[in-house]
N, CA, C and O atoms as CSV, one atom per row, in Angstrom:
chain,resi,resn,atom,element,x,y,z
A,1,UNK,N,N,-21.486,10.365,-15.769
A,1,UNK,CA,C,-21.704,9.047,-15.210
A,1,UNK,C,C,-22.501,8.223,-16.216
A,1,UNK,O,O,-23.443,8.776,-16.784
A,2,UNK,N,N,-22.130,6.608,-16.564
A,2,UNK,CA,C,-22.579,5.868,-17.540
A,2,UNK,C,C,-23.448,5.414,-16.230
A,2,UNK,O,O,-22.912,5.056,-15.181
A,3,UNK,N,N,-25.226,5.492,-16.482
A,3,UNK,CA,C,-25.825,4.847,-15.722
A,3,UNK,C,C,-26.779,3.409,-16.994
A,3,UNK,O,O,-26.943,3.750,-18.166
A,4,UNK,N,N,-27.175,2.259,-16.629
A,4,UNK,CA,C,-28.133,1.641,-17.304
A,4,UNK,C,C,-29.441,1.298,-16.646
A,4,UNK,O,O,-29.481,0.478,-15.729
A,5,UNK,N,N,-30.330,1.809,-17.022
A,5,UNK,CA,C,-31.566,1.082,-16.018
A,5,UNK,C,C,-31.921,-0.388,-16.767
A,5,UNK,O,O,-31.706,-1.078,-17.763
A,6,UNK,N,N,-32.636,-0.307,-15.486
A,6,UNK,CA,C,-32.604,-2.375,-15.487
A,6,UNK,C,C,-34.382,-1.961,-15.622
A,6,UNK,O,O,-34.878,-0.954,-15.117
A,7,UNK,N,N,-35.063,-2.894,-16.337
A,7,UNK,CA,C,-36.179,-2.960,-16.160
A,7,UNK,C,C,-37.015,-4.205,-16.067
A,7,UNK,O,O,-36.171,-4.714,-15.329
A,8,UNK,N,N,-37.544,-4.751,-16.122
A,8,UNK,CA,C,-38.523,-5.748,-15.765
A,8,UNK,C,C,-39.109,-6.022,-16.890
A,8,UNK,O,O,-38.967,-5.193,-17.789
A,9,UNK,N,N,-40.120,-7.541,-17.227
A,9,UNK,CA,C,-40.644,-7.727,-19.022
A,9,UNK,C,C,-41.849,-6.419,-19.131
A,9,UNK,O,O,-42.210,-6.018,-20.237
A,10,UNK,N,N,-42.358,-5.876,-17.942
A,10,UNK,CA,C,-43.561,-5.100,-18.220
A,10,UNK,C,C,-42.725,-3.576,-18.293
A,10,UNK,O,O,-43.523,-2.723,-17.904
A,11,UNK,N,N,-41.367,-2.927,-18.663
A,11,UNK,CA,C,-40.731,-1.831,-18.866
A,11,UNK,C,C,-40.601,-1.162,-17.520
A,11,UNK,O,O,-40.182,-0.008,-17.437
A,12,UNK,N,N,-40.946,-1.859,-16.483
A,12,UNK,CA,C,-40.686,-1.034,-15.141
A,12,UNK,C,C,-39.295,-0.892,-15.115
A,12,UNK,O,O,-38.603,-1.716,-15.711
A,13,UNK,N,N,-38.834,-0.042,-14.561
A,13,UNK,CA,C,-37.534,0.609,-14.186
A,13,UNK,C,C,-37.314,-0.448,-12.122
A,13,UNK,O,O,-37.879,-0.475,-11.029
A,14,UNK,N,N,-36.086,-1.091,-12.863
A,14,UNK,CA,C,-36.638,-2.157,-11.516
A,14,UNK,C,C,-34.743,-1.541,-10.702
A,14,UNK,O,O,-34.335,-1.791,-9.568
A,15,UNK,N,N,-34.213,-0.955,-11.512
A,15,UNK,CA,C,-33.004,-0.987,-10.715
A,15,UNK,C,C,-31.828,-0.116,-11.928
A,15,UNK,O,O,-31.990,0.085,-13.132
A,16,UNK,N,N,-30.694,0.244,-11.052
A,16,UNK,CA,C,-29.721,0.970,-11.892
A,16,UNK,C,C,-28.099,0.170,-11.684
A,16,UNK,O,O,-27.605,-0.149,-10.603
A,17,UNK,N,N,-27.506,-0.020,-13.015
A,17,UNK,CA,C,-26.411,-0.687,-13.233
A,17,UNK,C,C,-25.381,0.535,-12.819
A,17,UNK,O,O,-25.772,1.577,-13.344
A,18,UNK,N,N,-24.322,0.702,-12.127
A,18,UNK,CA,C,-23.060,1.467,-11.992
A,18,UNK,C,C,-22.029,0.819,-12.709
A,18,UNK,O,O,-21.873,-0.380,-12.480
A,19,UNK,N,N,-21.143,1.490,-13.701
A,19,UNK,CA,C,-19.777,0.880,-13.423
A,19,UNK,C,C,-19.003,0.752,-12.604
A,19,UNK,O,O,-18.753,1.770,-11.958
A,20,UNK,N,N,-18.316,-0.438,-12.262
A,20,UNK,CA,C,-17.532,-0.203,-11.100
A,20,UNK,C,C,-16.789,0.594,-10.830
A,20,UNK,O,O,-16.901,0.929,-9.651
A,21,UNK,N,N,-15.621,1.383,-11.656
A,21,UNK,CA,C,-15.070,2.298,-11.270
A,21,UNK,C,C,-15.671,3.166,-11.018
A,21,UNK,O,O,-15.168,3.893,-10.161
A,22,UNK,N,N,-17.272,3.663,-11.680
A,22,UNK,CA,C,-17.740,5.130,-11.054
A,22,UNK,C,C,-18.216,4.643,-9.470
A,22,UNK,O,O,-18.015,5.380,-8.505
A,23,UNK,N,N,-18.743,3.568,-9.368
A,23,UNK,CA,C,-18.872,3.244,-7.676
A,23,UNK,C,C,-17.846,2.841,-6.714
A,23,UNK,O,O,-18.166,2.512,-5.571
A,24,UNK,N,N,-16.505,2.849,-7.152
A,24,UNK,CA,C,-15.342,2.843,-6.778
A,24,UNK,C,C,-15.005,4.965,-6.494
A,24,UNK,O,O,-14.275,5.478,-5.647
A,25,UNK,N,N,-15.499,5.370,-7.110
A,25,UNK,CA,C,-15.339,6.837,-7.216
A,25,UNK,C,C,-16.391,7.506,-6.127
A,25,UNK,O,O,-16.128,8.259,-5.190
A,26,UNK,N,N,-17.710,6.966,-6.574
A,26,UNK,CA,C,-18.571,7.472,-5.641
A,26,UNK,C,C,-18.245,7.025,-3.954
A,26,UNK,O,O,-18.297,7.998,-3.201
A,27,UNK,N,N,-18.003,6.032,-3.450
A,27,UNK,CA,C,-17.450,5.145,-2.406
A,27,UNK,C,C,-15.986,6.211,-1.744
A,27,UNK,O,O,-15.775,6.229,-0.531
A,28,UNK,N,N,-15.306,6.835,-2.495
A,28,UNK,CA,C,-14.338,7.670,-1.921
A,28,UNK,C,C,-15.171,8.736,-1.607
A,28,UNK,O,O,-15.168,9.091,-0.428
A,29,UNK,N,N,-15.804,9.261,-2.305
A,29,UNK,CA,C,-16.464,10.681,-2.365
A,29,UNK,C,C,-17.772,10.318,-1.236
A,29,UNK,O,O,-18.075,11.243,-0.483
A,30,UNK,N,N,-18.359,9.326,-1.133
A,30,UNK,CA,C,-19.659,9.516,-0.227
A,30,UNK,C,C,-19.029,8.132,0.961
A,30,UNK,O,O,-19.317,6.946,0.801
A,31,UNK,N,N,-18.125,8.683,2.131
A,31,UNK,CA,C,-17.892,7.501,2.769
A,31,UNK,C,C,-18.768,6.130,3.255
A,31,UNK,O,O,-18.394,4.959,3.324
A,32,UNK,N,N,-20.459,6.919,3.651
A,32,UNK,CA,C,-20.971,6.304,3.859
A,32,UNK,C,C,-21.252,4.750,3.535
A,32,UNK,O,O,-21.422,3.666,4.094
A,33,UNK,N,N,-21.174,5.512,1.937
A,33,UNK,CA,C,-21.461,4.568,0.910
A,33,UNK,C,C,-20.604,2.983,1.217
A,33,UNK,O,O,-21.166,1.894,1.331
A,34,UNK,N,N,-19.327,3.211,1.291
A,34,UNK,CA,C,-18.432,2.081,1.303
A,34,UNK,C,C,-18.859,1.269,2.973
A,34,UNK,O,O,-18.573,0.080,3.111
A,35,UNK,N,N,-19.492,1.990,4.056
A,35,UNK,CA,C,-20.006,1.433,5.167
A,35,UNK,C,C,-20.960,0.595,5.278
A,35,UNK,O,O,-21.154,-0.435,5.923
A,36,UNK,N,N,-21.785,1.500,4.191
A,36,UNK,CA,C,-22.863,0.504,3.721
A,36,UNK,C,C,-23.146,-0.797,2.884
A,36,UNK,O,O,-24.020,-1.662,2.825
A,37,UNK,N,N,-22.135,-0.535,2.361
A,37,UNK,CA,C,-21.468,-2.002,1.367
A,37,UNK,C,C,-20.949,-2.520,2.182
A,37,UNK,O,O,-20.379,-3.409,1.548
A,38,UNK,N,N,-20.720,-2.642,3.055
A,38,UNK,CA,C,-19.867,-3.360,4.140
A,38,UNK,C,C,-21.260,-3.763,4.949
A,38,UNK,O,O,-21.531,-4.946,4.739
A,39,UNK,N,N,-21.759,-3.419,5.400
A,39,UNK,CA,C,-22.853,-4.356,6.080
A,39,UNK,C,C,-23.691,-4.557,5.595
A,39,UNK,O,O,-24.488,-5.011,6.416
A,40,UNK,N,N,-24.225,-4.501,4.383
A,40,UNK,CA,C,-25.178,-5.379,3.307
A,40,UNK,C,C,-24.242,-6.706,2.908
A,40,UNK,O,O,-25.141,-7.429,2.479
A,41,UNK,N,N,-23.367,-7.270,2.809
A,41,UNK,CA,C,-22.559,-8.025,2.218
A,41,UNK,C,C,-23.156,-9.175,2.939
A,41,UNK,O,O,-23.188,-9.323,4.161
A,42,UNK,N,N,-23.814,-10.290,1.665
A,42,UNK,CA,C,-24.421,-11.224,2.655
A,42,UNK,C,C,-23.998,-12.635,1.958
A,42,UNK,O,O,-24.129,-12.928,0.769
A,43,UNK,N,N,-23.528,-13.326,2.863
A,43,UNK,CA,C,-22.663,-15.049,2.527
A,43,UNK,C,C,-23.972,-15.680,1.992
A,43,UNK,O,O,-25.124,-15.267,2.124
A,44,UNK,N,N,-23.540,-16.718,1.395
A,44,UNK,CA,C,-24.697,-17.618,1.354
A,44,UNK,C,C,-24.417,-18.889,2.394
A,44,UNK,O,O,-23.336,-19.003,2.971
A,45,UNK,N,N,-25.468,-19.792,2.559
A,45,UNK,CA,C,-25.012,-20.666,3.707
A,45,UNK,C,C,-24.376,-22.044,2.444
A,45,UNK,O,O,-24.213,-22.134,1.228
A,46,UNK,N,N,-24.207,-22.842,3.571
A,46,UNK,CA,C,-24.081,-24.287,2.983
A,46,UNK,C,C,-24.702,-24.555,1.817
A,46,UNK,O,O,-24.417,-24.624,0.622
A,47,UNK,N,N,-25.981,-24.732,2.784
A,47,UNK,CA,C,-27.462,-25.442,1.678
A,47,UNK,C,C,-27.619,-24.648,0.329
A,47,UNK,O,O,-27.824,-25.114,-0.792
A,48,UNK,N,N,-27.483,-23.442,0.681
A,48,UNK,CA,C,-27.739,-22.913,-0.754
A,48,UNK,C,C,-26.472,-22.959,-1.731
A,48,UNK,O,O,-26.667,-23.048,-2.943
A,49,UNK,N,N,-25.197,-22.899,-1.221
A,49,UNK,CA,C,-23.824,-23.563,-2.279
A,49,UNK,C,C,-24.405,-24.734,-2.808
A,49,UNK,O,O,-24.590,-24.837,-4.020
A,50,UNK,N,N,-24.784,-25.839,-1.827
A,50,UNK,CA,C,-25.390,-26.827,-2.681
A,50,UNK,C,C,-26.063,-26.982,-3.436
A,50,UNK,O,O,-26.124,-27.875,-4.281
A,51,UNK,N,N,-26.983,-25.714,-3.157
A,51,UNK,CA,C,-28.202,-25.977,-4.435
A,51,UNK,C,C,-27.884,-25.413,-5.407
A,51,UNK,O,O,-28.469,-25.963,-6.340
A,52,UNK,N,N,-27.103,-24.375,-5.862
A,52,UNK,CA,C,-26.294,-23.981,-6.227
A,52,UNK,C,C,-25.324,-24.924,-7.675
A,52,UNK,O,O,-25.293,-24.886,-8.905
A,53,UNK,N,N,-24.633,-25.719,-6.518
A,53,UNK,CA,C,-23.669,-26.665,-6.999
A,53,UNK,C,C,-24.367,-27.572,-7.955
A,53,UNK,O,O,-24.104,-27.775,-9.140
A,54,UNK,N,N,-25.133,-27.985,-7.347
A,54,UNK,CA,C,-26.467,-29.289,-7.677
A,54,UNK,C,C,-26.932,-28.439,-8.834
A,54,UNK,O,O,-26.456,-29.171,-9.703
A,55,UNK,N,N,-27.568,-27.331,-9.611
A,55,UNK,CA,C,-28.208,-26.832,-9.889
A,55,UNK,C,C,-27.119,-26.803,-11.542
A,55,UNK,O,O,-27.383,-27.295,-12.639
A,56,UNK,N,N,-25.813,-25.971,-11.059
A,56,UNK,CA,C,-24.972,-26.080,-11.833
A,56,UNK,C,C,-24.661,-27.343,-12.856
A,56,UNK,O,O,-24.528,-27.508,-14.068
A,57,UNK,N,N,-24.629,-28.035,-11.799
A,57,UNK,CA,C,-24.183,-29.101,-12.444
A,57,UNK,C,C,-24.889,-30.379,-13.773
A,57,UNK,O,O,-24.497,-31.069,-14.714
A,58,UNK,N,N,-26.321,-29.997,-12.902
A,58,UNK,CA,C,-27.313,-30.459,-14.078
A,58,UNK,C,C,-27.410,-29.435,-15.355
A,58,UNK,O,O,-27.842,-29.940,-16.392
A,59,UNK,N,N,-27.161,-28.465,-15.378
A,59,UNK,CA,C,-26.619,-27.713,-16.479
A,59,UNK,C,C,-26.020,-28.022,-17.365
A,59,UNK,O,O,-26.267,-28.060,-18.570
A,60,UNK,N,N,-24.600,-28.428,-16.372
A,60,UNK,CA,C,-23.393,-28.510,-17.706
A,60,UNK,C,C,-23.490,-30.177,-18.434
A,60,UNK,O,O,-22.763,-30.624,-19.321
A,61,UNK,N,N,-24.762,-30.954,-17.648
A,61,UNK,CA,C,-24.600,-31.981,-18.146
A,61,UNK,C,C,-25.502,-31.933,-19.228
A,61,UNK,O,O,-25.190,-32.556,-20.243
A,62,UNK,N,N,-26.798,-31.169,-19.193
A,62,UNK,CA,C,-27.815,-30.891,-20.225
A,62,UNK,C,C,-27.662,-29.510,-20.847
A,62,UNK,O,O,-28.699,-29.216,-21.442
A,63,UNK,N,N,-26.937,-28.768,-20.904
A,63,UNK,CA,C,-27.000,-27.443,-21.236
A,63,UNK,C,C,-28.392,-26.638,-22.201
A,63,UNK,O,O,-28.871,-25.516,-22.039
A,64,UNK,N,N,-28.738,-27.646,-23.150
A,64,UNK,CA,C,-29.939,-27.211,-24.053
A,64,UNK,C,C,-31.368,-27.567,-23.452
A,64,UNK,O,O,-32.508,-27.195,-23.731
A,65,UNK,N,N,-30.735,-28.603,-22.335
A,65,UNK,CA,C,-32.108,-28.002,-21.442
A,65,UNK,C,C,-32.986,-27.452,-19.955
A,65,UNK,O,O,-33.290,-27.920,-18.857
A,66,UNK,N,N,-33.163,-26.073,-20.775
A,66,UNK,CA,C,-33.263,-24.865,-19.660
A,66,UNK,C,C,-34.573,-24.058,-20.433
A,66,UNK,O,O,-34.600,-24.103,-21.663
A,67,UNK,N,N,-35.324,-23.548,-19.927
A,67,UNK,CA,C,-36.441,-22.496,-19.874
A,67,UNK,C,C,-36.014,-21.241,-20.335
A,67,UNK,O,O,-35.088,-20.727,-19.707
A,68,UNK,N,N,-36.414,-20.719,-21.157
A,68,UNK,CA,C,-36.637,-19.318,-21.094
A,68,UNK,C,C,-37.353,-18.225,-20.368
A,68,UNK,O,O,-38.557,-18.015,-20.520
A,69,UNK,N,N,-36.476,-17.446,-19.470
A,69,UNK,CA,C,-36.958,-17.053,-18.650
A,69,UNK,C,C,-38.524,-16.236,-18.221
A,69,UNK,O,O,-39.316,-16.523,-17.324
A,70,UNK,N,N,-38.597,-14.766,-19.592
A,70,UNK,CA,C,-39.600,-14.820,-19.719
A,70,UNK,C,C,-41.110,-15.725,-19.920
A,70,UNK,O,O,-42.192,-15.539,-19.365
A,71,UNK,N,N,-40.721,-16.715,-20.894
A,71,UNK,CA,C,-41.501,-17.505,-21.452
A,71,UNK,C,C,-42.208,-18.339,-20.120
A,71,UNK,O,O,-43.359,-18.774,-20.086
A,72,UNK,N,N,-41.125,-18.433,-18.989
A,72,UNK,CA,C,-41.340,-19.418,-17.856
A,72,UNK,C,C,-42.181,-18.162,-17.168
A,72,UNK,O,O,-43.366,-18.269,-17.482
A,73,UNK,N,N,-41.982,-17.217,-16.481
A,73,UNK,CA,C,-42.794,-15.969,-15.936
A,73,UNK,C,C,-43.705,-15.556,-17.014
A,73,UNK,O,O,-44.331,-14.677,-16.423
A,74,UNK,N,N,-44.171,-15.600,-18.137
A,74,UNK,CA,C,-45.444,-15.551,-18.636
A,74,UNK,C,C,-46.522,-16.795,-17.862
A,74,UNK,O,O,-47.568,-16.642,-17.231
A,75,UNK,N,N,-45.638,-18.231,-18.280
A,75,UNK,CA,C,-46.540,-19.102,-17.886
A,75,UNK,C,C,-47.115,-18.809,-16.190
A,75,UNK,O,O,-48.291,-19.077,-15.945
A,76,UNK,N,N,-46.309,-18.314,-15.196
A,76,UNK,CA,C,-46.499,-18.556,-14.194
A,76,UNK,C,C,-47.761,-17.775,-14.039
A,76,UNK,O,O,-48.884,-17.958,-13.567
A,77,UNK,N,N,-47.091,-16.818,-14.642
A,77,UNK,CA,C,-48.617,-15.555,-14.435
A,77,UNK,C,C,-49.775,-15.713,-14.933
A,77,UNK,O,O,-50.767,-15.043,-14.645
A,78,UNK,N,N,-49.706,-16.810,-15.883
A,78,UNK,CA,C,-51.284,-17.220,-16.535
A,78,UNK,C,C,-51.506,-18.428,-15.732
A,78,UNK,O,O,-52.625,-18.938,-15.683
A,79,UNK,N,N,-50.862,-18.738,-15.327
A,79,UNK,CA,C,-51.527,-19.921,-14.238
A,79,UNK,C,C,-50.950,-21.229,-14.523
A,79,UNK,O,O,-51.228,-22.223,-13.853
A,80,UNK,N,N,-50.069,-21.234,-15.610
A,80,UNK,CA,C,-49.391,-22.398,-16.368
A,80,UNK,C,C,-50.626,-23.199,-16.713
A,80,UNK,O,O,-50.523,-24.250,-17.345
């Protein structure tokens, strides 16, 4: 199994990447699994497509200007 851990800027281990086909594999083999993907599956509403949309869209009109993500979560954490 190709697993990747996901980690966080401080090296925490925050989560694990599957390929889809091995979770396409695991999902036959552990039924549960595919039950459970089935009722975690969560829509977004309206408002948030919009913000979304809205969000997008000031993007593609400025594209070069956007934050770096870390750089933006350093500041937050020092208090900006």
């Amino acid at each position: 199994m190709t697993l990747q851990f996901i980690h966080d800027n401080k090296g925490n281990t925050t989560g694990v990447f599957i390929p889809i086909e091995e979770w396409q594999t695991l999902k036959t083999k552990y039924v549960d699994l595919q039950r459970e993907e089935a009722e975690n599956v969560v829509e977004l509403s309206s408002w948030q497509k919009n913000i979304i949309d809205e969000r997008l869209s000031d993007y593609y009109k400025s594209p070069l200007d956007v934050a770096d993500f870390d750089t933006t979560i350093d500041d937050i954490e020092n208090g900006l």
